[in-house]
LOVEXZA-857202 format. One record per residue (C-alpha): x, y, z; residue number from 1. Coordinates in steps of 0.05 Angstrom, whole numbers. Example, Ala and Ser with C-alpha at 12.3 -4.5 7.8 and 13.67 -1.06 7.14 Angstrom:
2
+--------+--------+--------+-----+
|      X |      Y |      Z | seq |
+--------+--------+--------+-----+
|    246 |    -90 |    156 |   1 |
|    273 |    -21 |    143 |   2 |
+--------+--------+--------+-----+
END
This chain:
494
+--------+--------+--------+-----+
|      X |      Y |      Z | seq |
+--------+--------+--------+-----+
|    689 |     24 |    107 |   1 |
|    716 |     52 |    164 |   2 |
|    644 |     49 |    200 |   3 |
|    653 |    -43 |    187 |   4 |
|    730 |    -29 |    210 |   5 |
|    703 |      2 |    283 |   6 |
|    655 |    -40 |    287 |   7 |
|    661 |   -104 |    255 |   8 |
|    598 |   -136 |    271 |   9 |
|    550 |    -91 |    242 |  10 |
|    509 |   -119 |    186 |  11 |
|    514 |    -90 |    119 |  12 |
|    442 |   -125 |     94 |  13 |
|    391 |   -144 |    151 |  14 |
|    410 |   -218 |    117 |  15 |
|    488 |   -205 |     99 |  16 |
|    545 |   -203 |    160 |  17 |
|    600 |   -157 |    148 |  18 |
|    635 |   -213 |    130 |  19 |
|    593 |   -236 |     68 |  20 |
|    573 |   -297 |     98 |  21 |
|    480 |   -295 |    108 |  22 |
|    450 |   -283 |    162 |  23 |
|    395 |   -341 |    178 |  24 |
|    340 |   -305 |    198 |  25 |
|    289 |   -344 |    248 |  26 |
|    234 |   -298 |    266 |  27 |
|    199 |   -304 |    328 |  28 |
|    122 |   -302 |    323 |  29 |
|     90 |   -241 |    359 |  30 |
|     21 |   -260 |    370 |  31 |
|    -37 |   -210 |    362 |  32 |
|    -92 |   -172 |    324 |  33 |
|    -60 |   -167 |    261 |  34 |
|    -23 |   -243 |    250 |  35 |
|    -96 |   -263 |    271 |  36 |
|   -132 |   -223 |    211 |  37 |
|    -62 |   -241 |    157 |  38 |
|    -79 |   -318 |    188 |  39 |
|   -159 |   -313 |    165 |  40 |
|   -139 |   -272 |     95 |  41 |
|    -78 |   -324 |     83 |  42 |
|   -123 |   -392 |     80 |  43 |
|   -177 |   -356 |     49 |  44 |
|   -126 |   -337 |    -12 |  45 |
|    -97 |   -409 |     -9 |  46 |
|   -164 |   -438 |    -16 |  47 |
|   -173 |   -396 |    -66 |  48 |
|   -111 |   -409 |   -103 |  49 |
|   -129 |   -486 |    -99 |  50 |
|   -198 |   -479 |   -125 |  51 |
|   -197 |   -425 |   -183 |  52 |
|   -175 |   -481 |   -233 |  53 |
|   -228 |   -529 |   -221 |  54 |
|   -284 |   -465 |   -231 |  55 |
|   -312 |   -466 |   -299 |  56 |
|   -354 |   -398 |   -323 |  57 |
|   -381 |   -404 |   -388 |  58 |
|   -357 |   -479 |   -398 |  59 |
|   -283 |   -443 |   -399 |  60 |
|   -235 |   -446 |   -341 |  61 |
|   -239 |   -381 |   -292 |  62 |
|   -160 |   -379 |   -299 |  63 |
|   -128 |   -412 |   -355 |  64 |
|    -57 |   -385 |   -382 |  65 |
|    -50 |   -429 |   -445 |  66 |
|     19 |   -403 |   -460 |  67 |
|     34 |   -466 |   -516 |  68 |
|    -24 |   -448 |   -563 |  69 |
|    -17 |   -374 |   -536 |  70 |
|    -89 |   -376 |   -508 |  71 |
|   -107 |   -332 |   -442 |  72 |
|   -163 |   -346 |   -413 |  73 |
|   -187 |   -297 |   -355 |  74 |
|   -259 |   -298 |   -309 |  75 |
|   -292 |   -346 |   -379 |  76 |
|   -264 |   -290 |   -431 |  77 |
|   -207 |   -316 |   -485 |  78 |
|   -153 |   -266 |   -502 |  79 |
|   -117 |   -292 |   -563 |  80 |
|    -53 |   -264 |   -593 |  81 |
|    -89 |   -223 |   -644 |  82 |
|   -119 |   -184 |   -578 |  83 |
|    -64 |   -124 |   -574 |  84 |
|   -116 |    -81 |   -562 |  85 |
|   -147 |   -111 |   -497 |  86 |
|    -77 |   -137 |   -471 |  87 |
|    -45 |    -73 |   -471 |  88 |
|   -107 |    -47 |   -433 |  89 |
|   -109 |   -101 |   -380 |  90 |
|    -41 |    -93 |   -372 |  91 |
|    -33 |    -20 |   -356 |  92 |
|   -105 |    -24 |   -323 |  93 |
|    -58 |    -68 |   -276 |  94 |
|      7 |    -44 |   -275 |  95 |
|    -33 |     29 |   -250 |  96 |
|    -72 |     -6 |   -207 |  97 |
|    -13 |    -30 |   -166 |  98 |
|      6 |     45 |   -169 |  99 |
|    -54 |     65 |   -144 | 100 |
|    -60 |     16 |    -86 | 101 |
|     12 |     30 |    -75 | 102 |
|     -3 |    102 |    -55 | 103 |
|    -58 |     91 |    -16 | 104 |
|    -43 |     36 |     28 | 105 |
|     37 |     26 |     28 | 106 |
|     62 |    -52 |     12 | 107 |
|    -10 |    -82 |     38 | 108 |
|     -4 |   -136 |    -21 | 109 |
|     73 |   -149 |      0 | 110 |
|     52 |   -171 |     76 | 111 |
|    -21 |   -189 |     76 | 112 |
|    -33 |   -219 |     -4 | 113 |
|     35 |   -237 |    -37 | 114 |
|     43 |   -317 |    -50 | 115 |
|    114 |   -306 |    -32 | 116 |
|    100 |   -285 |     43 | 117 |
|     28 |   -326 |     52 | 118 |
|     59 |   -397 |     35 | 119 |
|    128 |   -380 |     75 | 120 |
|     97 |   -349 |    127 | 121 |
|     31 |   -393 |    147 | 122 |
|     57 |   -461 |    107 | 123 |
|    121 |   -480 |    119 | 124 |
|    145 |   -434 |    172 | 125 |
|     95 |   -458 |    222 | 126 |
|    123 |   -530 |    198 | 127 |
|    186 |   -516 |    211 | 128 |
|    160 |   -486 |    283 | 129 |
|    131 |   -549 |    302 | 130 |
|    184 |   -600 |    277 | 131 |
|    231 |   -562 |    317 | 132 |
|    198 |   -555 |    378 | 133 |
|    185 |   -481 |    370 | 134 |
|    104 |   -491 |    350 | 135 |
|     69 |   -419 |    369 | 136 |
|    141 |   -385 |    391 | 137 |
|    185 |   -391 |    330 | 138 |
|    262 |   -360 |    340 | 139 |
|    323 |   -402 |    348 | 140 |
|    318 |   -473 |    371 | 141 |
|    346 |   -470 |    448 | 142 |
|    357 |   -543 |    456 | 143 |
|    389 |   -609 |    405 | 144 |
|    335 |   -630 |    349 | 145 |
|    324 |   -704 |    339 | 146 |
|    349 |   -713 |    263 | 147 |
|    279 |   -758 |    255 | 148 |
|    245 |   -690 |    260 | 149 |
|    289 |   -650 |    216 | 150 |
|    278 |   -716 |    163 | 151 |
|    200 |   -709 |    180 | 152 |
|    205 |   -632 |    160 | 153 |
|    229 |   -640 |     96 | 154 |
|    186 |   -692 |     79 | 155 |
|    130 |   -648 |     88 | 156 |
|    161 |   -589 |     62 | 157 |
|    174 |   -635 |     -9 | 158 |
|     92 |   -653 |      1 | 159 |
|     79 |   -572 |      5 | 160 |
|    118 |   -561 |    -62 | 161 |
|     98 |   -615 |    -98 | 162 |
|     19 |   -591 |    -83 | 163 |
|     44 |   -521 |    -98 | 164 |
|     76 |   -540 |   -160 | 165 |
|     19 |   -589 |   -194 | 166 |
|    -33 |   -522 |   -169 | 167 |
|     16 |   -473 |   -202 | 168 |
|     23 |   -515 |   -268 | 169 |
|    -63 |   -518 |   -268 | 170 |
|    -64 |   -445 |   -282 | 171 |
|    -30 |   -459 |   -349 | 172 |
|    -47 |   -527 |   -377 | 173 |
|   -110 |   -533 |   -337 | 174 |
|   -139 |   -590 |   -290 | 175 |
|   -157 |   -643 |   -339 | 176 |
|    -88 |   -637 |   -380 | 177 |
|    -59 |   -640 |   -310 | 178 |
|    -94 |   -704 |   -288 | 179 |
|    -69 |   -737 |   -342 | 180 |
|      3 |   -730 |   -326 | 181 |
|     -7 |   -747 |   -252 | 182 |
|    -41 |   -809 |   -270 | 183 |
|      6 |   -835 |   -329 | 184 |
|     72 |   -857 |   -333 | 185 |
|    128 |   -808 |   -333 | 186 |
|    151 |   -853 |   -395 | 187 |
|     89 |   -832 |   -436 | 188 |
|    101 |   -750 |   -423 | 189 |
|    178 |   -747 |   -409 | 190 |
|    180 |   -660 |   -419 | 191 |
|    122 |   -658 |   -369 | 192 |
|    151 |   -689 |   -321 | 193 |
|    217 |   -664 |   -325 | 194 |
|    166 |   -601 |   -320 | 195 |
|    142 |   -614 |   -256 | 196 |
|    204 |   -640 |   -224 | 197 |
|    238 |   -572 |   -244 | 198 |
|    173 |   -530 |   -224 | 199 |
|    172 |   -568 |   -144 | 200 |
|    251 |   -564 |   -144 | 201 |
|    240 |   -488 |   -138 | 202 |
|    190 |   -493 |    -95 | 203 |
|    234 |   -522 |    -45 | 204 |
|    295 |   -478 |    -66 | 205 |
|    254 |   -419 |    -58 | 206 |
|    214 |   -434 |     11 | 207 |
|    272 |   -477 |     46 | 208 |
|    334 |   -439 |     23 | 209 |
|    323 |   -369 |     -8 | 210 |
|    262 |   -357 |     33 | 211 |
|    260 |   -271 |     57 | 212 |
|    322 |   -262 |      5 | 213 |
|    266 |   -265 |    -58 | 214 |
|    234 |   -201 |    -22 | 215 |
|    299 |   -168 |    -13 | 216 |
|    338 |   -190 |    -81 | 217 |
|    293 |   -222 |   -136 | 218 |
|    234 |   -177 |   -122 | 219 |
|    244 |   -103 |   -147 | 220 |
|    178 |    -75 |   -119 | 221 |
|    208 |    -67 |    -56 | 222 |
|    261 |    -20 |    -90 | 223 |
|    199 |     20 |   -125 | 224 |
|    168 |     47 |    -71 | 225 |
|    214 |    105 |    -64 | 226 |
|    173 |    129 |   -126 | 227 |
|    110 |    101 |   -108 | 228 |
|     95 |    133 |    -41 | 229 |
|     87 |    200 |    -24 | 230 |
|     79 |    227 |     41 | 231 |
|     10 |    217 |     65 | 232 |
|     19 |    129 |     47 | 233 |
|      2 |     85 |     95 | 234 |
|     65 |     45 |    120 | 235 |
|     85 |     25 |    186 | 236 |
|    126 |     74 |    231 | 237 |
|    153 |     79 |    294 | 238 |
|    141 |    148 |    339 | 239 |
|    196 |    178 |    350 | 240 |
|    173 |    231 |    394 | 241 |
|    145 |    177 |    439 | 242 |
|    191 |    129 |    448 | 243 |
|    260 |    157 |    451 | 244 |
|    305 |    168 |    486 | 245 |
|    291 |     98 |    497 | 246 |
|    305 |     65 |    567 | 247 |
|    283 |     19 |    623 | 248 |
|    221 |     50 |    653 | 249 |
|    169 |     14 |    711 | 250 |
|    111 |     -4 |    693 | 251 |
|     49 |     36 |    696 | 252 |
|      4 |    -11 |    737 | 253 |
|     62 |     -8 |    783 | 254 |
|     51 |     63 |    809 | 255 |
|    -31 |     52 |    810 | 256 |
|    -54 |     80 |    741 | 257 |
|   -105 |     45 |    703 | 258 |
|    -89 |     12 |    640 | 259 |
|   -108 |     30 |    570 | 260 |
|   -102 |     -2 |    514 | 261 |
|    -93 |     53 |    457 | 262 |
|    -76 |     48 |    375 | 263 |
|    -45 |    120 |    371 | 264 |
|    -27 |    175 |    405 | 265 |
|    -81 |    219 |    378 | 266 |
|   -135 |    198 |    428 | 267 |
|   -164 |    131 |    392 | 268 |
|   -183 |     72 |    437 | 269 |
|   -185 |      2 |    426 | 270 |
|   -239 |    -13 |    481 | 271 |
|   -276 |     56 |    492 | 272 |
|   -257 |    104 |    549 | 273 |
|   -225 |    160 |    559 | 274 |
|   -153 |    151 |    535 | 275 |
|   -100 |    148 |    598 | 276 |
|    -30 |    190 |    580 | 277 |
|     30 |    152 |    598 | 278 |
|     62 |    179 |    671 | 279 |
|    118 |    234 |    666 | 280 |
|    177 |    195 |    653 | 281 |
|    247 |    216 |    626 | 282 |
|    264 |    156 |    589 | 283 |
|    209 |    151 |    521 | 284 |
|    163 |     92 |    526 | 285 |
|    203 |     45 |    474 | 286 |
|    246 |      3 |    528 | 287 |
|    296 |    -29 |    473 | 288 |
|    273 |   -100 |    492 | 289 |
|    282 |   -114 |    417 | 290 |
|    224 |   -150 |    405 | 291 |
|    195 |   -121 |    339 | 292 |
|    273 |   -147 |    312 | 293 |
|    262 |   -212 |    330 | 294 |
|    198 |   -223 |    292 | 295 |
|    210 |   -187 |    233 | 296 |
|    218 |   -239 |    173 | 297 |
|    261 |   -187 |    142 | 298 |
|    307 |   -179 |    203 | 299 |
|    301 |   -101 |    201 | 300 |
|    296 |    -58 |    252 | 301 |
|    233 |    -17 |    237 | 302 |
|    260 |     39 |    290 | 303 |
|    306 |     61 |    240 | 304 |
|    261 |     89 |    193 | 305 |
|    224 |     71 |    127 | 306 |
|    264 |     18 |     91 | 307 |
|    254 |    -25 |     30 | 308 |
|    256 |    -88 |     71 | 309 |
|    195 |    -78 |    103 | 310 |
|    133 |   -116 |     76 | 311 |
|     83 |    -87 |    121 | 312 |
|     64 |   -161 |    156 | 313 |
|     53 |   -115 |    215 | 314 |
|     88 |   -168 |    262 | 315 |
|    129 |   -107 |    302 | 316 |
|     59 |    -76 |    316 | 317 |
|     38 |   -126 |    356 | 318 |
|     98 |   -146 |    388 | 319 |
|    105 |    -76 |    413 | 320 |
|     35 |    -71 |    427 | 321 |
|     35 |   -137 |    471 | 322 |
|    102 |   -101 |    503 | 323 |
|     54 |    -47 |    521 | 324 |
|     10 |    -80 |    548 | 325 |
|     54 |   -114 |    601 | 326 |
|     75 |    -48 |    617 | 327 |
|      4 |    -18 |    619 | 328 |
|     23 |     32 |    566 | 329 |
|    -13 |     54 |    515 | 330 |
|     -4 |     19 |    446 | 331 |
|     12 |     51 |    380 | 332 |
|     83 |     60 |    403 | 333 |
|     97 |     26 |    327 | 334 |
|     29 |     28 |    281 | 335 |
|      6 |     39 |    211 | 336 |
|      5 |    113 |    196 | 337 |
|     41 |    165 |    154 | 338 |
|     98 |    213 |    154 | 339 |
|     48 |    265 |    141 | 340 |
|     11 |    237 |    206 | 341 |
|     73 |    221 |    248 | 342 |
|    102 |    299 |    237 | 343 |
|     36 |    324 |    256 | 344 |
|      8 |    342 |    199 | 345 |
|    -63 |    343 |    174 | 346 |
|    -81 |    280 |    138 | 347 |
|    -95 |    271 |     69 | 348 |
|   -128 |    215 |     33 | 349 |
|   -153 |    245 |    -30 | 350 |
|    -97 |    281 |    -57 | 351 |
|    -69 |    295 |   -140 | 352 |
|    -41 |    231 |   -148 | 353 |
|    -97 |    191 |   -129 | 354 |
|   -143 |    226 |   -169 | 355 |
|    -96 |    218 |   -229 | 356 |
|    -89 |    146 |   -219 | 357 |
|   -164 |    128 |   -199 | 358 |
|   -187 |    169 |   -259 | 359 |
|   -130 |    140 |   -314 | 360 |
|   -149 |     69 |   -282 | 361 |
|   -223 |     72 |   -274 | 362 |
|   -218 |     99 |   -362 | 363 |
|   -174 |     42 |   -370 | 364 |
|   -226 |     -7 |   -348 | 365 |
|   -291 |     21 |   -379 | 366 |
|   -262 |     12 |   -444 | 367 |
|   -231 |    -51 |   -432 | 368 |
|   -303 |    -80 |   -406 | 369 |
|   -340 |    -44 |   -474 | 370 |
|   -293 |    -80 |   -515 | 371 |
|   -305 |   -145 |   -483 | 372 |
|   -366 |   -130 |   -484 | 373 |
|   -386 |   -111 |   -558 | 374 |
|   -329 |   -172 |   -575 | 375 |
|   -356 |   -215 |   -634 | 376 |
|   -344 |   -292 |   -628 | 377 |
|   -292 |   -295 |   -688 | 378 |
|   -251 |   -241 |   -716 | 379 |
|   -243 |   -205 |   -782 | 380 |
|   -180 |   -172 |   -804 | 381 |
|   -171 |   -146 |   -884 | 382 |
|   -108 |   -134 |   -921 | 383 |
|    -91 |   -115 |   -986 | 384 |
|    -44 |   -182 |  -1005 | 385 |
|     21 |   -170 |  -1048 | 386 |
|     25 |   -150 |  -1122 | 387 |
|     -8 |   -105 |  -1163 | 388 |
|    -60 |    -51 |  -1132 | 389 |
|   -103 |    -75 |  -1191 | 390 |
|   -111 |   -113 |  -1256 | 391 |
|   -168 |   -114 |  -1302 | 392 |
|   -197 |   -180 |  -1324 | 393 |
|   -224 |   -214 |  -1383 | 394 |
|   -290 |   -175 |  -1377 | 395 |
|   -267 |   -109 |  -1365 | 396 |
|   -273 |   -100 |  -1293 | 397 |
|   -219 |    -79 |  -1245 | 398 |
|   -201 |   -132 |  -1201 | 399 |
|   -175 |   -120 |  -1131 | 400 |
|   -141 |   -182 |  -1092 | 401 |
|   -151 |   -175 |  -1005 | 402 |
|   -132 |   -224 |   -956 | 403 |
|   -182 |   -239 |   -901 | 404 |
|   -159 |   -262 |   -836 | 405 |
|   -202 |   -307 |   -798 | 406 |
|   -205 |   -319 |   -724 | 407 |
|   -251 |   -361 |   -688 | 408 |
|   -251 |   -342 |   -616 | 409 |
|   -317 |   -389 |   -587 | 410 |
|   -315 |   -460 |   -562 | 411 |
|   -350 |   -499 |   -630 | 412 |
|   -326 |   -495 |   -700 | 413 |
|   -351 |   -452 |   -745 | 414 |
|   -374 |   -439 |   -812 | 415 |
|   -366 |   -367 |   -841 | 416 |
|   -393 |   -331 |   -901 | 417 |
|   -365 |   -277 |   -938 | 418 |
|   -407 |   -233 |   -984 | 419 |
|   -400 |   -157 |  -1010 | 420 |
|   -449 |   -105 |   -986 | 421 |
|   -467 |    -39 |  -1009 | 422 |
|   -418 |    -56 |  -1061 | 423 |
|   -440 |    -11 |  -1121 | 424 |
|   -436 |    -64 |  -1170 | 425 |
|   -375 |    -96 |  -1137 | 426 |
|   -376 |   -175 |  -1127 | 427 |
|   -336 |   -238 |  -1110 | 428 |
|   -299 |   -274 |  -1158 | 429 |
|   -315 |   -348 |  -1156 | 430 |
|   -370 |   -379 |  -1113 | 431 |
|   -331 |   -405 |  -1053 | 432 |
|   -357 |   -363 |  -1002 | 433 |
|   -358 |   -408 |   -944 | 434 |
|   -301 |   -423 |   -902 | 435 |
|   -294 |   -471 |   -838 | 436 |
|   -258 |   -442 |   -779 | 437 |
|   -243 |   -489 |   -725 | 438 |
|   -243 |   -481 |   -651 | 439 |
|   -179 |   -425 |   -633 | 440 |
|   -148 |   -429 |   -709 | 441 |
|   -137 |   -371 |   -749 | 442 |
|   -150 |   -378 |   -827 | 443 |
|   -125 |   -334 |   -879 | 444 |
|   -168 |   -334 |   -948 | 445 |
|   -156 |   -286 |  -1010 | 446 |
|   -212 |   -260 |  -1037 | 447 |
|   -221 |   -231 |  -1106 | 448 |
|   -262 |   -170 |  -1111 | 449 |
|   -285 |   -148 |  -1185 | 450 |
|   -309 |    -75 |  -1191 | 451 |
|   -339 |    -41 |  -1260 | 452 |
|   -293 |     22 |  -1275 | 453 |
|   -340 |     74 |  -1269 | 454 |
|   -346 |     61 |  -1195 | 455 |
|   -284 |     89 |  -1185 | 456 |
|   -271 |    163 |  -1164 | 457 |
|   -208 |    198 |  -1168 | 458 |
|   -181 |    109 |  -1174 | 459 |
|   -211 |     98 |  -1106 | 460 |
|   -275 |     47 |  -1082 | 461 |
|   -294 |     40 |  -1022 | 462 |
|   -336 |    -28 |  -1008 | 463 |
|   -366 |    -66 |   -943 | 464 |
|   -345 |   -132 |   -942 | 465 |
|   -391 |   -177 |   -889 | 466 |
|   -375 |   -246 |   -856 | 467 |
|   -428 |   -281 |   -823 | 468 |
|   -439 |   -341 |   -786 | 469 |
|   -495 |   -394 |   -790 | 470 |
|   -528 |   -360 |   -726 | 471 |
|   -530 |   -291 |   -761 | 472 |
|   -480 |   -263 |   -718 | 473 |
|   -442 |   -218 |   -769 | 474 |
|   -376 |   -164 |   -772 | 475 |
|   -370 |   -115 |   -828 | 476 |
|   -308 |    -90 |   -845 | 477 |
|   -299 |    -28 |   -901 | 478 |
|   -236 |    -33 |   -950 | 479 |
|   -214 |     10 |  -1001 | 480 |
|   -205 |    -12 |  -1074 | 481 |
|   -152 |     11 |  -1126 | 482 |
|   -166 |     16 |  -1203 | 483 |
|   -158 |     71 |  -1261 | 484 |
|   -162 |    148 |  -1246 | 485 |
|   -130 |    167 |  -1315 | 486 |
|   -114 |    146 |  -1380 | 487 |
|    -43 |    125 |  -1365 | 488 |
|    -48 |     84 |  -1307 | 489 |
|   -110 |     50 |  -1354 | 490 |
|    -61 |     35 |  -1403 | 491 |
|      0 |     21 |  -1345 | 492 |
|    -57 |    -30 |  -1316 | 493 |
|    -60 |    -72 |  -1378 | 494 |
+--------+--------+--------+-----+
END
């Protein structure tokens, strides 16, 4: 408090003033190596993101998140609800992946893969740019915009959601169910509409309005990676030793030197050569121009250290590094590295926690891929159903009632047969054997299961009970029958 009372305009969030009121960030856009390659890998994953549900493997959609009849479908494979197993695998698989990738290589997904930074910051902040006459500069508008142009931005930022929206609802109730509702009359499918009119709404609340705050407020893996990085992570970082104390200084083609254009400080090149020291100087080489401020989308300033604002979008790198080069210094002043690199420390890339997490991950999806892998088109669960272990019937054979649970997982209905192997004598009450099972239902049939008493031990029987389908595909599964061990439960049975 009495820091904001001395100085009452310093910020107390790189998007809050001191006051409360937001902070309206407009990032300038600091051209180089690095917006060039997140340019090529953002259109790639937007193309990609467009055309994943129109791809069919299998005759099933790649992607298809059925969440109505609680049907996933993933790269042609259907997880149903009865799947706990391979959920809970795939889930932790990914959960420790993003641990994993976390540790390795900092917030890469934030800056270079995340939907919420590729669509805001190659979509509809380079609209923005041009209908406001900052195209290929970005920052602050210096001059009066016409309000036809401001109208013209929206329109085509309402265009950009409603695509994003209709592609975002495809990944749950797929292309064809999708087509329908774009072609019919709102009338016909009033809840999908008011769907899709909720779904581009916050679109546009999201990339015109809340924009950089989803990063800093709504998304908490910013606020994890105090826990998921360790020292030897690669994040950005600015060198201290080299830049500060940081000053005015002239440049370096100024006093004759030739220029080279370095990455780090630890000899590295970007063109080949012997690397060229900076001149003796008492000022450091950062000369407070500002410039990796003004195009960070998270207004930070990365100078001050690690923070959990920073995605990693690498725009302060080259900003600095084109700041470099005017000066004919060597770049790297800000670059990806670690704080095991920047303190001068040996660097480590295989290291415990790695190895912990590639191992735990890499077990995680072995068995995941046998299971899908050995998976049987329709599943076969048995339970003992309510009542009485046991009665004995008319003929004097101990009859056991189980409850069969039938799933069929494949894309055609099908026809199942039960039947009792290696059954000792044991057999199937009645002669309806045969049960239909259509496409993604589950069917529950009792069975009766009639045992003579003598196959009993200790009033335990163990029996196989086998469903099969008309292509000889078939799934055993062993149950345990109750009957008479003694005299008194004989006589308690009847």
């Amino acid at each position: 408090m009495k820091n904001l009372a001395e100085n009452p305009q310093r910020r107390v969030l790189p998007t809050l003033e001191a006051d409360g009121s937001r902070r309206w960030l407009t990032p300038r856009l600091g051209r180089g190596r690095f917006l060039s390659a997140r340019r090529g890998v953002a259109y790639l994953l937007i193309a990609i993101f467009t055309l994943v549900p129109f791809i069919q493997i299998g005759g099933k959609p790649a992607i298809l998140l059925d969440v109505v009849h609680r049907r996933f479908t993933l790269l042609g494979y259907t997880f149903l609800p009865t799947d706990t197993l391979l959920l809970a695998l795939l889930m932790v698989a990914t959960i420790l992946s993003i641990f994993f990738f976390t540790a390795l290589a900092g917030r890469v997904w934030c800056g270079w893969m995340c939907p919420q930074t590729v669509y805001l910051e190659f979509l509809f902040r380079p609209i923005e740019r041009l209908c406001m006459g900052r195209a290929g500069v970005g920052g602050k508008q210096t001059k009066p915009v016409a309000s036809w142009r401001i109208g013209a931005m929206y329109l085509v930022f309402l265009l950009c959601a409603l695509y994003l929206a209709h592609t975002f609802l495809s990944y749950f109730v797929g292309v064809h169910e999708l087509r329908h509702w774009m072609l019919q009359s709102p009338a016909k499918h009033p809840a999908s509409f008011v769907i899709v009119l909720f779904v581009t709404g916050a679109m546009l609340f999201n990339f015109c309005y809340f924009r950089e705050q989803t990063c800093l407020i709504a998304c908490p893996y910013g606020r994890f990676q105090s826990v998921l990085l360790d020292r030897d992570s690669l994040v950005i970082r600015y060198d201290e030793k080299r830049g500060e104390p940081r000053g005015k200084a002239a440049k370096t083609r100024a006093i004759g030197l030739p220029v080279v254009a370095r990455d780090s400080t630890d000899g590295s090149t970007c063109g080949g050569g012997t690397p060229t020291p900076s001149p003796a100087k008492s000022a450091g080489d950062c000369v407070d121009c500002s410039m990796c401020v003004q195009v960070c989308p998270t207004g930070i300033d990365i100078r001050d250290g690690l923070q959990f604002e920073c995605i990693a979008c690498a725009q302060c790198i080259d900003a600095c590094d084109a700041v470099m080069d005017k000066l004919g210094r060597s770049r790297g002043l800000i670059r990806y590295s670690s704080q095991s690199a920047m303190a001068g420390q040996s660097k480590r890339i295989l290291r415990p926690r790695l190895f912990v997490y590639g191992l735990v991950v890499s077990g995680l999806i072995t068995a995941l891929t046998v299971l899908l892998v050995s998976k049987k088109p329709f599943d076969v669960h048995i339970a003992r159903q309510g009542g009485l272990p046991f009665v004995l019937s008319a003929e004097g054979l101990v009859e056991n009632v189980m409850r069969l649970n039938l799933t069929n997982r494949s894309d055609e209905e099908k026809q199942l047969t039960i039947a009792v192997v290696d059954s000792a004598g044991t057999r199937m009450a009645g002669s309806d054997t045969a049960v239909a099972v259509k496409v993604g239902e589950m069917v529950q049939k009792p069975i009766h299961l009639l045992a003579p008493r003598d196959a009993f031990q200790a009033g335990r029987h163990s029996v196989v009970v086998r469903v099969s389908d008309s292509k000889g595909t078939f799934v055993d599964r062993k149950c345990q029958l109750f009957g008479p061990g003694t005299a008194a439960t004989l006589e308690h049975a009847q």
